[in-house]
C-alpha positions as semicolon CSV with decimal commas, in nm:
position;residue;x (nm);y (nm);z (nm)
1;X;8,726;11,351;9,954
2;X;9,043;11,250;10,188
3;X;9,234;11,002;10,123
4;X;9,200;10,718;10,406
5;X;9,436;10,431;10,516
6;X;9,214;10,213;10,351
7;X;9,305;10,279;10,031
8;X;9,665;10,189;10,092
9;X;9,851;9,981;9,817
10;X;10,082;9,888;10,110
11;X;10,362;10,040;9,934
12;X;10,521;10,367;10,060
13;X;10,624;10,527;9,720
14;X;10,275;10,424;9,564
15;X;10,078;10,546;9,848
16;X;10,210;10,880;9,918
17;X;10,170;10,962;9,554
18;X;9,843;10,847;9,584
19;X;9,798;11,089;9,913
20;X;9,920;11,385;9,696
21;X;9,672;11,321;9,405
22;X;9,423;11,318;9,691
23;X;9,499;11,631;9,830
24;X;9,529;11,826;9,468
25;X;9,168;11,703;9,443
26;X;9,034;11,812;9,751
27;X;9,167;12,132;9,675
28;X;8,974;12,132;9,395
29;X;8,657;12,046;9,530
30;X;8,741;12,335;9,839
31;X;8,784;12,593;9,491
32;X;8,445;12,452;9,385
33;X;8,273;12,514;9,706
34;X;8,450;12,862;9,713
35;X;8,330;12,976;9,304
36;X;8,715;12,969;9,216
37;X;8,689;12,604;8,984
38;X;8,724;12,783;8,653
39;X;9,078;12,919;8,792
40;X;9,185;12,628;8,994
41;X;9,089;12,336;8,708
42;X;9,351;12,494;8,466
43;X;9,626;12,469;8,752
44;X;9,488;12,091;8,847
45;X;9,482;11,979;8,486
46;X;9,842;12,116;8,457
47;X;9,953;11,918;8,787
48;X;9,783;11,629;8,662
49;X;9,986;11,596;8,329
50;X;10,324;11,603;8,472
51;X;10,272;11,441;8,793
52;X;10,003;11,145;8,645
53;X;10,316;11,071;8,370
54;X;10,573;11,060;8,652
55;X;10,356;10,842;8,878
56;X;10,279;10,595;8,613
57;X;10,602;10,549;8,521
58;X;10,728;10,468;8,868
59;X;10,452;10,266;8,956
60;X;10,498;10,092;8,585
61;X;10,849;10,107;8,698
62;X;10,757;9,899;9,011
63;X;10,532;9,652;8,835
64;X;10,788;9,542;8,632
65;X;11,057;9,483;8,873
66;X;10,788;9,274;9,060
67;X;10,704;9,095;8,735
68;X;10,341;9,179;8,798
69;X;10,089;8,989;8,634
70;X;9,849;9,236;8,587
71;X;10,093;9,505;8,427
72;X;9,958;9,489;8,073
73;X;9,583;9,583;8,209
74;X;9,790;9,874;8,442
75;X;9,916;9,985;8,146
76;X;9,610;9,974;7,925
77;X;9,417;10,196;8,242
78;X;9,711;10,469;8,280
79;X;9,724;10,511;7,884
80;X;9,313;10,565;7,862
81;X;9,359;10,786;8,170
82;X;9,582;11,034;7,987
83;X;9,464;11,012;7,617
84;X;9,158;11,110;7,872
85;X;9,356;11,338;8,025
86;X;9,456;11,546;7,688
87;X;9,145;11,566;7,601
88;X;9,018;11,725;7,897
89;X;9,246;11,991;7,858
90;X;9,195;12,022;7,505
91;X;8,856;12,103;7,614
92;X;8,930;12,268;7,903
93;X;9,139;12,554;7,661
94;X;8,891;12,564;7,416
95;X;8,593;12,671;7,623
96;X;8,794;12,886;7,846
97;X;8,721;12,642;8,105
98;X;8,340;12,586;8,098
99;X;8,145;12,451;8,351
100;X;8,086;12,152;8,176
101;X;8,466;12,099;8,128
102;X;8,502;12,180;8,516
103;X;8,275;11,910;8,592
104;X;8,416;11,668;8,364
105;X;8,767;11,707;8,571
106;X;8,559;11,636;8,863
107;X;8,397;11,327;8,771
108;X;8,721;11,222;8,580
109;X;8,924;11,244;8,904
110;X;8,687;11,091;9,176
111;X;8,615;10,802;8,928
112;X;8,971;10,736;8,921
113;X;9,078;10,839;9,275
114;X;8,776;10,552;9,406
115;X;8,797;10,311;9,096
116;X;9,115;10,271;9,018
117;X;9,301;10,342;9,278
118;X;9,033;10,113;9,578
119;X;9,067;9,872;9,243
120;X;9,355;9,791;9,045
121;X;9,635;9,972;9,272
122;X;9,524;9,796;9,563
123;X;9,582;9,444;9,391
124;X;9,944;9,546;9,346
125;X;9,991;9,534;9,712
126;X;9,829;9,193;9,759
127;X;10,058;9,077;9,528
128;X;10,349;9,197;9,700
129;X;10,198;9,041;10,033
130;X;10,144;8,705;9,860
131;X;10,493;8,636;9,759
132;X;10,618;8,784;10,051
């Protein structure tokens, strides 16, 4: 699952975080593919708390110096997305990272790399575009 130029927000900062997350999760479909999940889930799920916080915050950041309209609902998304997120690996430690767990993280990710991302991120950059 590669990221594509057509999922560009149209803003550098935004996008090439967005190209990162995309390339964590491909190489967690490639440990899938290769029986290695259980390992490489813990090590995504770690990524993915420090680096989702961080992007949030500058893409929150960005928002608000743009006075985006649809902030509150960005908000609202990123905080479901890591109470989601905590949970996961609350799970994930519990079961010593069962398959269920491993597909969970899957599903959890590609819903939010195609949803959200195709969705709501993208409407960011229209914005920008429209006042421009």
């Amino acid at each position: 699952m590669p990221w594509h130029p057509s999922l560009s927000v149209g803003i550098a900062q935004i996008d090439e975080q967005h190209q990162e997350w995309f390339a964590r999760a491909e190489r967690l479909f490639d440990a899938g593919k290769q029986g290695r999940a259980k390992e490489y889930v813990g090590e995504m799920l770690e990524f993915l708390d420090s680096y989702t916080k961080k992007h949030f915050a500058d893409e929150e950041k960005y928002m608000l110096s743009i006075n985006y309209p649809g902030y509150d609902e960005q908000k609202r998304a990123h905080t479901a997305f890591i109470e989601r997120l905590a949970q996961l690996r609350k799970d994930y430690d519990e079961s010593g990272g069962s398959l269920t767990v491993i597909i969970d993280a899957n599903k959890m990710i590609i819903d939010w790399l195609t949803q959200h991302i195709s969705k709501m991120d993208k409407q960011i950059g229209e914005y920008v575009r429209e006042k421009k």
